[in-house]
Structures are given as structure tokens and as C-alpha cells.
C-alpha positions in Angstrom: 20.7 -7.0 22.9 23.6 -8.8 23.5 27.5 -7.8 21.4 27.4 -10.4 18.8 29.8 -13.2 19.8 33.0 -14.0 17.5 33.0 -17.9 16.0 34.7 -19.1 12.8 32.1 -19.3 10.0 30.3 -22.9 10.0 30.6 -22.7 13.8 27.9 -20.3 14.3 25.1 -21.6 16.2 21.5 -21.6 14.9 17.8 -21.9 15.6 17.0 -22.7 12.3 17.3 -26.6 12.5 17.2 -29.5 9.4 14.0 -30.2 11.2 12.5 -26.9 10.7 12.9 -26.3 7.3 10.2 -29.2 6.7 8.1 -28.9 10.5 4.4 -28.3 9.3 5.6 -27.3 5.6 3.9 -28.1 2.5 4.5 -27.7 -1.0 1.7 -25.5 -2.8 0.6 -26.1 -6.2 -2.0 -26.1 -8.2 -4.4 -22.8 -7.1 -7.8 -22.4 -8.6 -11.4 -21.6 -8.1 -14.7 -23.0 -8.4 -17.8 -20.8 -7.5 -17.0 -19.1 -5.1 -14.5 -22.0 -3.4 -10.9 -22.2 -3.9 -9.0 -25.8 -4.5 -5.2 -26.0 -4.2 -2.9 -29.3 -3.9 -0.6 -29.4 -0.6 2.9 -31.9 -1.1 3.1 -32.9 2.4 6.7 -34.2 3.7 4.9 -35.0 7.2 3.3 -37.3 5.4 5.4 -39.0 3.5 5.1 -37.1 0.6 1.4 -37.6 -0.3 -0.4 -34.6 -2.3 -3.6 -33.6 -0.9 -6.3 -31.6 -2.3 -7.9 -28.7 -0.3 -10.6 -26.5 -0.3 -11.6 -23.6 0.9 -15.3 -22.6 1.4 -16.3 -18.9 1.1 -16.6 -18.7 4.7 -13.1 -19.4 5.4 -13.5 -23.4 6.0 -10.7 -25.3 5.3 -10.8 -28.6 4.3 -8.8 -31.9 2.7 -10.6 -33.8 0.3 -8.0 -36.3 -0.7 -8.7 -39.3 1.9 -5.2 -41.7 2.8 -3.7 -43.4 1.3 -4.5 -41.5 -1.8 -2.0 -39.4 -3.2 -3.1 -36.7 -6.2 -0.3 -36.7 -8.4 0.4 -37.8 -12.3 3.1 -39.7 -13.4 2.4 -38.4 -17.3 6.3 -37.3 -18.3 7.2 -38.5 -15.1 7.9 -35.4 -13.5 3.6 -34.6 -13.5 1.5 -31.5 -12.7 -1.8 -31.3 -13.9 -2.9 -33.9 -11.3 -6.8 -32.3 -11.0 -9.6 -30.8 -12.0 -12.6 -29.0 -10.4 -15.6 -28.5 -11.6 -19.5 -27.7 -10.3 -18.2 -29.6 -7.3 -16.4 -32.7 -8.4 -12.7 -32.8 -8.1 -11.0 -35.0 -10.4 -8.0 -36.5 -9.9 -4.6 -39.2 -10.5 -3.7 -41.3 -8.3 -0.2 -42.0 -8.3 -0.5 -45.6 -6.8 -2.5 -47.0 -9.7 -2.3 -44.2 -11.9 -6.1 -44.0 -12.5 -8.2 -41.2 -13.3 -10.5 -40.8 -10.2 -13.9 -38.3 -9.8 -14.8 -37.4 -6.5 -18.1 -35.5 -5.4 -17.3 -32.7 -2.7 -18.5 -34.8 0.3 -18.1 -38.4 -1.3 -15.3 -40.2 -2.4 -13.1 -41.3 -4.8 -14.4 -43.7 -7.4 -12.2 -44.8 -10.6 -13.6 -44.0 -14.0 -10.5 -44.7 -15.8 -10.7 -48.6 -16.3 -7.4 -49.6 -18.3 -4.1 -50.3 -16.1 -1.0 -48.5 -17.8 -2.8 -45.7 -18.7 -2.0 -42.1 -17.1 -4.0 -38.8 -17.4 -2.6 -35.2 -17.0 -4.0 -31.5 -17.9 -8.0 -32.3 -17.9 -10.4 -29.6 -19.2 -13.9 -30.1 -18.6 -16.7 -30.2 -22.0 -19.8 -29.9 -19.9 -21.9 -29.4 -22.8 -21.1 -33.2 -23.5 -20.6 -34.5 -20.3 -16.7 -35.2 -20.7 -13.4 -34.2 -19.4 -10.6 -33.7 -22.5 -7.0 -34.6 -21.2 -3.4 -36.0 -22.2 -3.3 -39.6 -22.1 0.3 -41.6 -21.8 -0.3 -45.3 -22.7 2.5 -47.3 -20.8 0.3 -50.7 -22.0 3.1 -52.4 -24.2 6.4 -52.7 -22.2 9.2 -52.2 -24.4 7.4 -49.7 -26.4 7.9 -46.1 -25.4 4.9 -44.3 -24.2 1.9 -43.6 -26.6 0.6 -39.5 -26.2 -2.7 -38.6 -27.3 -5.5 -36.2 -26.6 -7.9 -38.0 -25.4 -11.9 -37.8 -24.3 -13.3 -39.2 -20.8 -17.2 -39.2 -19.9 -17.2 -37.5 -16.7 -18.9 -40.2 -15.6 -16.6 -43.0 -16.7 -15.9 -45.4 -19.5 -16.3 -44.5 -23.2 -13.3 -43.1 -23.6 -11.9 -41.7 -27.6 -9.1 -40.5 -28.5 -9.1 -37.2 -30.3 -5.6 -36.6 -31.2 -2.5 -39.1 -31.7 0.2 -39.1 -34.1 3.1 -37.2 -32.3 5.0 -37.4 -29.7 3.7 -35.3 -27.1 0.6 -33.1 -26.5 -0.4 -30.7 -23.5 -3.1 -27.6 -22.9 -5.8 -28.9 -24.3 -8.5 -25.9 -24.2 -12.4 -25.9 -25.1 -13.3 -22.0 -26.1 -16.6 -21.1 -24.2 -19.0 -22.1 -26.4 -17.7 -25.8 -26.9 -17.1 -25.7 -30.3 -13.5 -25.4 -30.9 -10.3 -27.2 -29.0 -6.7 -25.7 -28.9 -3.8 -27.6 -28.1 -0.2 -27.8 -27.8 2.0 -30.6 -29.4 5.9 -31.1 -30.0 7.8 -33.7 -31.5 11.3 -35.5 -30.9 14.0 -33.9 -30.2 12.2 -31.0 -29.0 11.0 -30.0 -25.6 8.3 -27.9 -25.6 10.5 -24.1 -24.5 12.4 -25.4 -28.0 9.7 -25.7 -30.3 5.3 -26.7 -30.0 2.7 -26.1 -32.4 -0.9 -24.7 -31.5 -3.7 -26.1 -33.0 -7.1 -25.8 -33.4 -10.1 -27.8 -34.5 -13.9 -27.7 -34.5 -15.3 -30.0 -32.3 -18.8 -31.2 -33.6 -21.7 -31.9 -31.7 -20.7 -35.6 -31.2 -17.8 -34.5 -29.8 -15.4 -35.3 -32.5 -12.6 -32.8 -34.0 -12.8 -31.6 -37.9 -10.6 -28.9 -39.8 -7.4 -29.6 -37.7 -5.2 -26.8 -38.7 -1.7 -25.2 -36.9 -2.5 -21.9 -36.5 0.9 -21.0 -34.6 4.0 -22.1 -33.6 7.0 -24.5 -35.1 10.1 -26.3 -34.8 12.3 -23.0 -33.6 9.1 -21.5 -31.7 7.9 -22.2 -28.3 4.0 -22.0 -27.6 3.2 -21.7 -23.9 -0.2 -21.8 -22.4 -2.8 -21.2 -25.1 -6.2 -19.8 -22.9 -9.6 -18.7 -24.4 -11.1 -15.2 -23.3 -14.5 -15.3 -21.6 -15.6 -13.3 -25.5 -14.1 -16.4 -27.3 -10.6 -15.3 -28.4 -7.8 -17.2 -28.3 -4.4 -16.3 -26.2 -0.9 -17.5 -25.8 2.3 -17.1 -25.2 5.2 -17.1 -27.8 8.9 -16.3 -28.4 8.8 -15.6 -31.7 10.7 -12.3 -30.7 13.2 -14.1 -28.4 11.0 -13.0 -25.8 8.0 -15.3 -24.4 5.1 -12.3 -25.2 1.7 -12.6 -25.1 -0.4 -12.6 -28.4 -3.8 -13.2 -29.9 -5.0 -14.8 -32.7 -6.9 -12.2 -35.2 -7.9 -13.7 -38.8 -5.3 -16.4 -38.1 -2.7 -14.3 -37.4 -1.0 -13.8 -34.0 -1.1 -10.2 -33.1 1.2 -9.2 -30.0 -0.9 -7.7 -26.8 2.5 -6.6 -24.9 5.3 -6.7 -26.4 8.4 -6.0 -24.7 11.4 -8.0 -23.6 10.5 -9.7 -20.8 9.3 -13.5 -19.9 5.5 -13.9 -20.2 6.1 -17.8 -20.3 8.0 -20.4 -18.5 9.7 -24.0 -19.4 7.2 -26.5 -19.5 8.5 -28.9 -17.3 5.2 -30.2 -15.3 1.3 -29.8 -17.0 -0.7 -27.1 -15.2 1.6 -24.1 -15.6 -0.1 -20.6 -15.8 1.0 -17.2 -15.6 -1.9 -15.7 -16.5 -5.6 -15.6 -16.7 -8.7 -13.5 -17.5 -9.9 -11.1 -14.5 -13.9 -10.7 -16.6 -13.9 -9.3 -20.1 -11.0 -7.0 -21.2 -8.2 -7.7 -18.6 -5.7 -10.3 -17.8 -3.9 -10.8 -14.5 -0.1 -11.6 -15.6 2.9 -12.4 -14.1 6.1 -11.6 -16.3 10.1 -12.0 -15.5 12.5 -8.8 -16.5 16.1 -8.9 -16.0 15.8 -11.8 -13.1 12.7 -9.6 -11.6 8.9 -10.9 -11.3 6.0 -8.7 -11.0 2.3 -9.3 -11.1 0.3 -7.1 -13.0 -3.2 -6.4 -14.1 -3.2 -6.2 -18.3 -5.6 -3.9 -20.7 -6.0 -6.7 -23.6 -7.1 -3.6 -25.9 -4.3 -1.4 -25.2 -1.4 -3.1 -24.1 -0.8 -1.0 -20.6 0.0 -2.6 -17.3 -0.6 -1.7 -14.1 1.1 -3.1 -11.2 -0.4 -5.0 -8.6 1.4 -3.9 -5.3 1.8 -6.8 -3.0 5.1 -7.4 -0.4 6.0 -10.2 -3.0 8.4 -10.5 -5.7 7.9 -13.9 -6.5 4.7 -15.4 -8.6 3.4 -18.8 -9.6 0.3 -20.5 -10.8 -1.7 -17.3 -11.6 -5.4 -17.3 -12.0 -8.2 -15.3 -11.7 -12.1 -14.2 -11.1 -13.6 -11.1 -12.5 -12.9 -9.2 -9.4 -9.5 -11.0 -7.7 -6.2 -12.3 -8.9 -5.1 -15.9 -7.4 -1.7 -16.7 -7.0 1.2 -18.6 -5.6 3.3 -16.0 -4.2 6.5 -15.5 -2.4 9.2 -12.8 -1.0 13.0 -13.0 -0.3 11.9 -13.1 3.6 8.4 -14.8 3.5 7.8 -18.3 2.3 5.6 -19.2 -0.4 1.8 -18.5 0.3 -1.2 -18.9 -1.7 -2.8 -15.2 -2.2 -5.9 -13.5 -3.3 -6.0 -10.0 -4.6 -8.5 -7.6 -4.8 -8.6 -6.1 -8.1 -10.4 -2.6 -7.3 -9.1 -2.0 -3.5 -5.7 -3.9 -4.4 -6.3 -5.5 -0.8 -3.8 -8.9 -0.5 -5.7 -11.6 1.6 -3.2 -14.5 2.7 -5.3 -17.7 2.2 -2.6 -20.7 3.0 0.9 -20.4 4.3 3.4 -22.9 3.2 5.0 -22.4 5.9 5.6 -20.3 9.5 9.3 -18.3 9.9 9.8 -19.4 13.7 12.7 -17.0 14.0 13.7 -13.8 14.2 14.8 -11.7 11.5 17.8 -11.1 12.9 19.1 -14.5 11.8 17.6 -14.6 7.7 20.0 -13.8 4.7 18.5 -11.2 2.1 19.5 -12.4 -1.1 21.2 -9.6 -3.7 21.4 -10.3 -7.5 24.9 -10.2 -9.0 26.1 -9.9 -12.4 29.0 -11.6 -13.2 31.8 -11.6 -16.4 31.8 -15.3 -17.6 33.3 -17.4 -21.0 33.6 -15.4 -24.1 33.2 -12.1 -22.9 29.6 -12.3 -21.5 27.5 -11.6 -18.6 25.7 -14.2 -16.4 23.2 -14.4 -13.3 23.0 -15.0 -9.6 21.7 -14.7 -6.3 23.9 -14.2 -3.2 22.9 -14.8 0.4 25.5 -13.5 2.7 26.3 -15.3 6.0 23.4 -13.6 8.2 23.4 -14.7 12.2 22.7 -11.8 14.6 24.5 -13.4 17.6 27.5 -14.1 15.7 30.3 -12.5 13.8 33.4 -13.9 12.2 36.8 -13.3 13.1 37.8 -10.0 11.3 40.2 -11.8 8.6 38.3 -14.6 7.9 35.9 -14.5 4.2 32.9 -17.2 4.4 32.8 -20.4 2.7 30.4 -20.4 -0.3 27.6 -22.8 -1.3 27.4 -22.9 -5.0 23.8 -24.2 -5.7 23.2 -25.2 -9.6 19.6 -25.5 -10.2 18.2 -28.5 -12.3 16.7 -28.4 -15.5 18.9 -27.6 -16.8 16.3 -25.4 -18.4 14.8 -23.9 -15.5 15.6 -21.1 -13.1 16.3 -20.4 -9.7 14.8 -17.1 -8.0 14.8 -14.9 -4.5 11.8 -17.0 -2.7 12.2 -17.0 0.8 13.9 -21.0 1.6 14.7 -22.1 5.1 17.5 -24.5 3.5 19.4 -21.5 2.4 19.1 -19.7 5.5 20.3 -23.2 7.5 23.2 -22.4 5.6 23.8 -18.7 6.3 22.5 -18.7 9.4 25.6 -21.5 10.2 27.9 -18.9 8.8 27.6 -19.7 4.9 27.3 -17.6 2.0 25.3 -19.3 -0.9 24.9 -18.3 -4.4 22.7 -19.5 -6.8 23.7 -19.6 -10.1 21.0 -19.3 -12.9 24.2 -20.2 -15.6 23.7 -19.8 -19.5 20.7 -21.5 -20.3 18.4 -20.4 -17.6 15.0 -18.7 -18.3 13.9 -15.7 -17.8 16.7 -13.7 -19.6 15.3 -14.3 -23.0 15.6 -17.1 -25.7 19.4 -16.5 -26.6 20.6 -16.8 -23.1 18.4 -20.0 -22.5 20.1 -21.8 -25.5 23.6 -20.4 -24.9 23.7 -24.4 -23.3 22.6 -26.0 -26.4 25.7 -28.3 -27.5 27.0 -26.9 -24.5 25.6 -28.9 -21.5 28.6 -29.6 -19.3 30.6 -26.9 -20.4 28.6 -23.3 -20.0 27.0 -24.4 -16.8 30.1 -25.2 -15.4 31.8 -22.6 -16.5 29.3 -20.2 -14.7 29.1 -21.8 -11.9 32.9 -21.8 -11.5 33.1 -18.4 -12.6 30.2 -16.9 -9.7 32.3 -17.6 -6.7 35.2 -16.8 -8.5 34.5 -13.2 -9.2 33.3 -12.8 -5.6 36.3 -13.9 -3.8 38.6 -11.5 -6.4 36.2 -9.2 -5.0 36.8 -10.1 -0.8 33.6 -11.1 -0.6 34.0 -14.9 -0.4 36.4 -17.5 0.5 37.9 -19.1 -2.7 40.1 -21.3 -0.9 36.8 -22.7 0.7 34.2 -23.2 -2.7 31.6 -25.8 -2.7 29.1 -27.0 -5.2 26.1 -28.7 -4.9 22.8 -29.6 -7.4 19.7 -32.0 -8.1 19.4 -33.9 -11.5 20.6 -31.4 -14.0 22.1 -29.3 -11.5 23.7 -32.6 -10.1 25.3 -33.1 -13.6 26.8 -29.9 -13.6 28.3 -30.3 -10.0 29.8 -33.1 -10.9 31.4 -32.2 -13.9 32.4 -29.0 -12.0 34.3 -31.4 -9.5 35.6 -33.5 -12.5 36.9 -30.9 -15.0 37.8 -28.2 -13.3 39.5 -27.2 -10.3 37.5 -24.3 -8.4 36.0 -26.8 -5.9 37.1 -28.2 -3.0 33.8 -30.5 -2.1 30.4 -31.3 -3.5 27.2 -33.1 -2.8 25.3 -34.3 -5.9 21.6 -35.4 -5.4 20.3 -37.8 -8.1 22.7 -36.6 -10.5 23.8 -37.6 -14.1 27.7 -38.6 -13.9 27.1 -40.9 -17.8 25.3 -38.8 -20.6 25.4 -41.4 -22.5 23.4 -43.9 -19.9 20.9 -41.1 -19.5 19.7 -40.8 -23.1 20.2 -44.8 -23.2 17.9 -45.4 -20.2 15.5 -42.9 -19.4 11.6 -41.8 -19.5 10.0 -40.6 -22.7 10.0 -36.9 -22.4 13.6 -36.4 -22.1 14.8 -39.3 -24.0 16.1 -36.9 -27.2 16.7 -34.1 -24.5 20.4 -34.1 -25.1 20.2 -34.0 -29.0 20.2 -30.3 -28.4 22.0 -30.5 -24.9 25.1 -32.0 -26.0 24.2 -33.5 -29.7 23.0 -36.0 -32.0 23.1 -39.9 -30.2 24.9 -41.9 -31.2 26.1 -40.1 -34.1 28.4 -38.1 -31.9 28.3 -40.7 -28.9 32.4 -39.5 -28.4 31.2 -36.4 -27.4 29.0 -37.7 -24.8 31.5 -40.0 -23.7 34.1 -36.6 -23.0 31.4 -35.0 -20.9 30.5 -38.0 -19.0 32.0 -37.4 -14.9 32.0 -41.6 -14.4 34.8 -41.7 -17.6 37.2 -39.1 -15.4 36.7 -39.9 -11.9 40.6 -40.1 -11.8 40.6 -36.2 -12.2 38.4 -36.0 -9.1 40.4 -34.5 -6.3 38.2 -33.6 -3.8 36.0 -34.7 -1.8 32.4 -35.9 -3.0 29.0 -37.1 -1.3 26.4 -38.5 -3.5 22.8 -38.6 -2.7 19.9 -40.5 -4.6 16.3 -41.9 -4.5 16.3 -45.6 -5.2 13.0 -45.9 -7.4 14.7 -43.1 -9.4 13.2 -43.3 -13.2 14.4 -40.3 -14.1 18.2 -40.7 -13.5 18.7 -44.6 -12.6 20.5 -45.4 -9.1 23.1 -47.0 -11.1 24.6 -43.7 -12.1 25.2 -42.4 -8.5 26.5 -46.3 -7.2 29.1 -45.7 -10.5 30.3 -42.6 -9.2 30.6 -43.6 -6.3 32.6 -46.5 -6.6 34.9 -44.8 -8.9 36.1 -42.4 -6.2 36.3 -44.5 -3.6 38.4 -46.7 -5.7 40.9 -43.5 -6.0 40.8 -43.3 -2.7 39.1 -39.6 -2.5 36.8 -39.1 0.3 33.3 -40.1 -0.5 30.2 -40.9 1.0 26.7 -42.3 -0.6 23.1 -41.9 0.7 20.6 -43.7 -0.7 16.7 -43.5 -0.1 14.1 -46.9 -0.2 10.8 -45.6 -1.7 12.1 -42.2 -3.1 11.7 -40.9 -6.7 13.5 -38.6 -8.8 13.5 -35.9 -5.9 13.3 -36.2 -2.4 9.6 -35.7 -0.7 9.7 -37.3 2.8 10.3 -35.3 6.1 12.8 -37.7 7.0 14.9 -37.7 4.0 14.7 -34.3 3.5 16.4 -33.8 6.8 18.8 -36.2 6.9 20.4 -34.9 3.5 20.8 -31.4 4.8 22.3 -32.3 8.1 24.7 -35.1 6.3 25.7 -32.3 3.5 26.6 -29.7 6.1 28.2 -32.3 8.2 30.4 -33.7 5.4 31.9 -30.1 4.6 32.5 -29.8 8.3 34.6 -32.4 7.9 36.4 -31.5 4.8 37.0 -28.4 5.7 38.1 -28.7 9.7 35.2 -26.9 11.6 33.0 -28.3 14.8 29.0 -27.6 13.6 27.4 -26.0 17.0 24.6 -28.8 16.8 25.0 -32.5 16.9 24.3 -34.0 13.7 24.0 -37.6 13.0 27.7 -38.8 11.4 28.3 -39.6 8.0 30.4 -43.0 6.6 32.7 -41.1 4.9 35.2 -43.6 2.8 39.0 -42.5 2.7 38.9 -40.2 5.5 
């Protein structure tokens, strides 16, 4: 093999193009089975972002069921999940066109049995003693009211729907124990979200179908509930913080008796429907994944004693977990292997690969394995991240020269970024970039204190730990702090460009559909986040000055460096307005500054296209910026003031 040739870092030339990271890729979510098939929903960028369902027969056949144009995807809270159901052979689904509620023989196809436009459907369980599916319902019939949540009833057939539940804000997990007679299910009010505070409930659901004796059986205003699941003997599970710590418990004489505690993550923010890290592998065991200090595992669980035994796969990484009585079924990933859908063989411990999100074209040689740093941040604490050093094996760096970093803030803000393998990153460090993501105060999987460190501290905390990541590693050689960039999505957009308006670490960023006016957010946005910031930053309007001092667009004169701004143009989560503001206001101080904007994109970006053209324009804008020739041609970027 050839001496590694010497290139300034950014120079370095790579066969991991903007193209690849989205060639033949999909976006797995969404695992289950039925009988012996298993169902899964594919995000397809190649398609223009459509979500199809699959199936898998148990001979190995492969299938899509969704037909064009139809697109399986909810637009309940606006950010979805939840999308379908299977069950003895029917898949039912949303379509995100119309929004209707849509069953589906294997073999046949779609036919609407959801009748009323402005409704939306999310998390359906089936009642097949009754013939009826029970699901979230978000009633966007009035406009100028805000949406309507309830529990609501559907004949599998069609028509005759009831509604079961109503009266607050929000609902989710609605779960029929085995025998059909009671329902359990999740609801929250204003200004919670549901990792701040849900109630579980339970009724007895008579043989009509309707719900008596109503009664909150865990759960409150300072205690998140997360995926309540009945045992195949009847018992009811669920996840809780009570502890600080989202553990696993079951509900004994109306009390909730802990199965596992310890202090570790059993439970995740609730940001989509569908979410599940665990299940029932046949009576007396659960298949669990957990989070401990930053690390997943997958596990098999003794539900009499407590004890865990763990499931050795090549993965670290571990999504939508479900299970049979003799596999676990996961989404799984591996710092150096993409996310894969997984089935585990619960007495050999054999791992069968079922669907690939996507092939590694390239050698090992070029790929970046990440390392988790602890770092000294604000007020004498400790805070998270994930560094991928500059990795290229036909390149090396002049002996002097430290890499430029990548800051990457996550979005959320309550959410979490962790080592899955990600062909974006290793565009970056393949190009000779390090890139660190940040999981700043507020993140989970470190416990409830450290997620609400950013309560009536959005703006601040994250920005202080995102500033403070790179900063340690260049004290320490590692990095390049003359040469620190930022970058995010949404929340993690906020935070970059507060990072680029209040403090002076930076020297560029990219924000992609990002806040730059708090106050325009909780003004103008969707129902489920509407009282987000109440906790985030505070009260509105009472303390509307505060909002005003952590608003970017108000201090674009402190901005002095450069900035490119990305955003989706049918963007209900974070209006286009707010990235056209920004923009404007720099260019008017004559900073450099360039804006991308995307016909036909949401809140996130899900077409091939798009996808590419962003990562090419962001790395082409920092070669600018910072003076270095990328080693592939890359479309150029307008670039005001430069």
C-alpha cells in the first residue's frame, strides 16, 4: 500500500461522495411482526421522500406493499410516527397526502375508511374482539382553532367512528390488555411534553366497546410515563422516572413496583408515536434496550427477578425493539455499520441481518471511529460528546497543522445524538474534518437532572456546551480552535445560531431550518410544541423580554462571521420566515451569508437531491471561509459579501 500522501486538512480527497451518503439508502422505522411475517416502513430519498411499507415472508420474500403515489406517514404532532398497523394480514395506514386512515389487504389495495377531511390518525391498536382499531385522533376541522386530541375508536372496516377519550390536550399509547377488557393510555397536558410529565390510565372497556371506571393509576405533572405495554399473562408495564431514571415497573394492586431498577435509561423522549424499547419475548421475559452513561445495550430481562442478560450482537446502537417468544426484533446499528433491521435468536443468540439501510462502498481504511469525551462545562459540571477524528488512509496532514472541527448540535432540543455509523460524518472526516457531536445539558440518556439542566436555560446551556466541546479539545492539541464550526437542525439550528450570535468561539456555521425568534416560534407554531418553551426559556408572554434577549434575529449586529442558512419552504414546524429574517439581517451587515431554500420540503430534509446539495454547499462554504481548494468539484454557492 501506498505512503499516505501529505494535503492540508479539507483538501484530502475522498470516495465517500454527497451522492453516496443517500445512493440506495433508506430510512428504517417502524419494525414488527405478524405471524410469522415481518412489516417495516422504508423513508426513501430516491424517491422523493415517500415511506413505504415492506414485508417480509417467512421464506425470505421481500416485498413493498405501499403502491405510488402513496406515502405511509402521519402528520399527528406534525413530526408523526405511528404511521401503521398490521394485523391478520391487513396493514393499515396514513396517508400523508390526504391524511386518511387507509386499510389494505396483503395482496389488495388501499381503500379509505376514515371519511372526514381534517382528521389525522396516529398509534392504532387493534380490538379484534370488536372489530375496531383504537388510535389518536387530531381534529384540524375548525381553522383557527388549535387541534382537537382524543382517543378515538375506528371499525376496521370503516365508518362508525367514537370517540373514547377527549378532554386534554394530548394522548398517545393507547393499549388493549389480552383479553379486551381494559385500555391503558398515556395523556399530558399544556405546558408539558410528554419526557416532562404524562399520566397512565386505565379503564374497563365494556362489551359495546365503551370505557367505564377511568382512573390514573400512575404518573403526573413532574413524572414522565413512556410506553405502557401489556404482558401476554395480563399485566400491565411501563416505563417511569420517578427515580430520575426512566425504569421499568409494573402495576401490582395499583401500585407500581420497579422490575429493574438501576440508573440507566429504559425510556426515550417521545418525540414521534410508535416508540418502543422493549417488548415481551413469551411469558416471563422482556427483550430491552437501556442507555448507561452514553452506552446502549440490548438485553434479554427476567420480569420475576430483575437479572439481565446480554444479547451479544456487533451493535451498540438499538431502536424500535420488539419481539416473538423465540427472537428479539430490532433496529440496530454500530459505530462502523449503518443502521440495519435485525432478528435475534433468543436460545442460539444467532443475529440474522434482515434489511440494510444501507451498503459501506468503501474501505475501512477511510471511516472515522467515534470516541466519547467528557468535557468540564458552566458551573463546574461535566457534559457529553462524540469525536470523530479526521480518518483518510491515503492522506495525512502536514505535521503542524490541528484539523478543523465540525460542531454538530443535535435538535430537540430534548433528544440525543449517539455513535451510529453516518456516511455524512465520515464525508466530513474522510475530507480531513474532525466532528464532534455534542449531546449538551439537556440531552437524554444521562438521567432526568441532566435532561432539564436546559429548562429556563434554552440558549444558554446548549451553547455553552457546545462552545465549550471544541474548546477543551484544542487546549488539549487535538483540534484547531482557530478553525471552529457549528452546525444544527431545528433545535440544534437555534443553538448554532445563538452560538454564532452570543459568543465568539465560531468562526462559520450552517443552520438548517432553525429558530433565530423565540418569540415567533411560540407565536406561530403546531400544537405540540406550542407551550414547549414555557419550560425552555419561560412563561409567554409574561416574560416575553426574556425571549426577546435569546432571540439571534434581535442581535444579528453581533454576528461576525460567516453564516449559511438552509430551510424547507412548507416548513410548519419553524416557518421560512425565520431563516429569510436571518438572513437578511446579515447580509444587511455585510457578513458573508448565503440561503438555500427547498420548494416541497418540510420541517427536515427527505429528498435525494436536497439532501446532497446541502452537504456539498455546507462543505463548500467553509472552504471558502476558511481558504482551502475541496479535491472534488462541487456546485458553487451565492455567497453575499464575499
Amino acid at each position: 500500500m501506498a505512503q499516505p500522501r501529505i494535503a492540508p486538512y479539507g483538501e484530502w480527497e475522498s470516495p465517500i461522495s454527497a451522492a453516496m451518503t443517500v445512493a440506495g439508502a433508506v430510512s428504517l422505522h417502524a419494525v414488527s411482526a405478524d405471524g410469522p411475517d415481518l412489516y417495516w416502513s422504508e423513508l426513501r430519498p430516491a424517491d422523493g421522500g415517500r415511506v413505504v411499507i415492506v414485508r417480509r415472508t417467512a421464506t425470505g420474500e421481500r416485498q413493498d406493499l405501499t403502491p405510488a403515489p402513496f406515502n405511509a406517514r402521519t402528520r399527528v404532532h406534525e413530526y408523526g410516527g405511528g404511521a401503521h398497523l398490521v394485523h391478520d394480514g391487513v396493514v393499515y395506514f396514513s396517508n400523508f397526502a390526504d391524511q386518511r386512515l387507509y386499510r389494505q389487504p396483503i395482496g389488495g389495495t388501499p381503500e379509505a375508511i376514515s371519511r372526514i377531511d381534517g382528521m389525522r390518525y396516529a398509534d392504532a391498536a387493534p380490538d379484534p374482539r370488536r372489530g375496531r382499531l383504537i388510535l389518536i385522533r387530531e381534529d384540524h376541522t375548525v381553522e383557527g382553532r388549535e387541534a382537537v386530541n382524543t382517543v378515538v375508536s375506528m371499525a376496521m372496516e370503516g365508518d362508525d367512528e367514537r370517540v373514547l377519550v377527549s378532554g386534554n390536550d394530548f394522548y398517545g399509547n393507547p393499549v388493549l390488555s389480552p383479553d379486551g377488557k381494559r385500555l391503558a393510555w398515556l395523556t399530558w397536558n399544556h405546558p408539558n411534553m410528554p419526557w416532562d410529565g404524562t399520566e397512565l390510565w386505565l379503564a374497563t372497556v365494556g362489551d359495546d366497546g365503551s370505557l367505564t371506571g377511568s382512573r390514573l393509576v400512575a404518573g403526573g405533572a413532574e413524572e414522565s410515563i413512556f410506553q405502557p405495554r401489556w404482558s401476554p399473562d395480563g399485566e400491565l408495564y411501563f416505563v417511569s422516572d420517578r427515580t430520575d431514571w426512566w425504569n421499568l415497573y409494573r402495576l401490582e394492586d395499583n401500585q407500581a413496583v420497579p422490575v429493574c431498577p438501576m440508573e440507566a435509561e429504559f425510556g426515550l423522549p417521545q418525540w414521534v408515536f410508535g416508540m418502543s424499547t422493549y417488548a415481551f419475548a413469551g411469558q416471563g421475559q422482556a427483550v430491552c434496550s437501556y442507555t448507561s452513561r452514553g452506552k446502549e445495550y440490548l438485553v434479554l430481562l427476567d420480569l420475576a427477578t430483575g437479572s439481565l442478560t446480554p444479547l451479544a450482537t456487533t451493535y451498540d446502537v438499538f431502536a424500535d425493539v420488539q419481539a416473538t417468544a423465540t427472537h428479539a426484533l430490532c433496529i440496530a446499528a454500530s459505530a462502523t455499520a449503518p443502521a440495519a433491521i435485525i432478528r435475534v435468536d433468543l436460545a442460539s443468540g444467532a443475529v440474522e441481518v434482515v434489511r440494510v439501510s444501507q451498503e459501506i462502498p468503501v474501505d475501512a481504511g477511510y471511516l472515522s471511529v467515534p470516541e466519547a469525551v467528557e468535557f468540564p462545562t458552566e458551573h463546574g459540571l461535566t457534559a457529553h460528546a462524540i469525536l470523530y477524528l479526521p480518518t483518510n488512509r491515503d492522506f495525512r496532514a502536514p505535521e503542524a497543522e490541528r484539523p478543523p472541527v465540525l460542531v454538530h448540535s443535535h435538535g430537540g432540543p430534548t433528544a440525543a445524538t449517539n455513535a451510529a455509523f453516518s456516511l455524512d460524518t465520515q464525508y466530513w472526516t474522510s475530507r480531513g474534518f474532525a466532528v464532534l457531536d455534542v449531546n449538551y445539558g439537556g440531552s437524554t440518556g444521562y438521567g432526568r437532572p441532566y435532561r432539564q439542566r436546559l429548562n429556563g436555560q434554552w440558549g444558554v446551556v446548549d451553547v455553552d456546551d457546545c462552545a465549550n466541546a471544541p474548546l477543551y479539545l484544542a487546549r488539549k492539541g487535538v483540534v484547531d480552535g482557530d478553525r471552529m464550526v457549528i452546525d444544527g437542525g431545528s433545535a440544534g439550528g437555534y443553538t448554532t445560531l445563538c452560538a454564532l450570535t452570543f459568543r465568539n468561539s465560531f468562526k462559520a456555521g450552517a443552520s438548517y431550518f432553525g429558530v433565530s425568534d423565540a418569540e415567533a416560534l411560540a407565536k406561530d407554531t403546531h400544537k405540540f410544541e406550542s407551550r414547549y418553551l414555557d419550560r425552555m426559556i419561560g412563561p409567554y408572554p409574561e416574560q416575553r423580554d426574556l425571549y426577546y434577549q435569546r432571540s439571534p434575529i434581535h442581535f444579528a449586529d453581533r454576528i461576525s462571521c460567516p453564516l449559511i442558512l438552509f430551510q424547507g419552504l412548507e416548513d410548519k414546524v419553524v416557518p421560512p420566515d425565520q431563516a429569510e429574517s436571518m438572513f437578511e439581517a446579515v447580509r444587511a451587515k455585510g457578513i458573508p451569508v448565503a440561503y438555500i431554500p427547498y420548494a416541497g420540503e418540510q420541517h427536515g430534509f427527505r429528498r435525494a437531491e436536497n439532501i446532497i446539495r446541502s452537504l456539498e454547499a455546507e462543505f463548500y462554504f467553509y472552504a471558502r471561509v476558511f481558504g482551502f481548494t475541496p479535491a472534488d468539484p462541487i456546485e458553487p454557492v451565492t455567497i453575499e459579501n464575499l
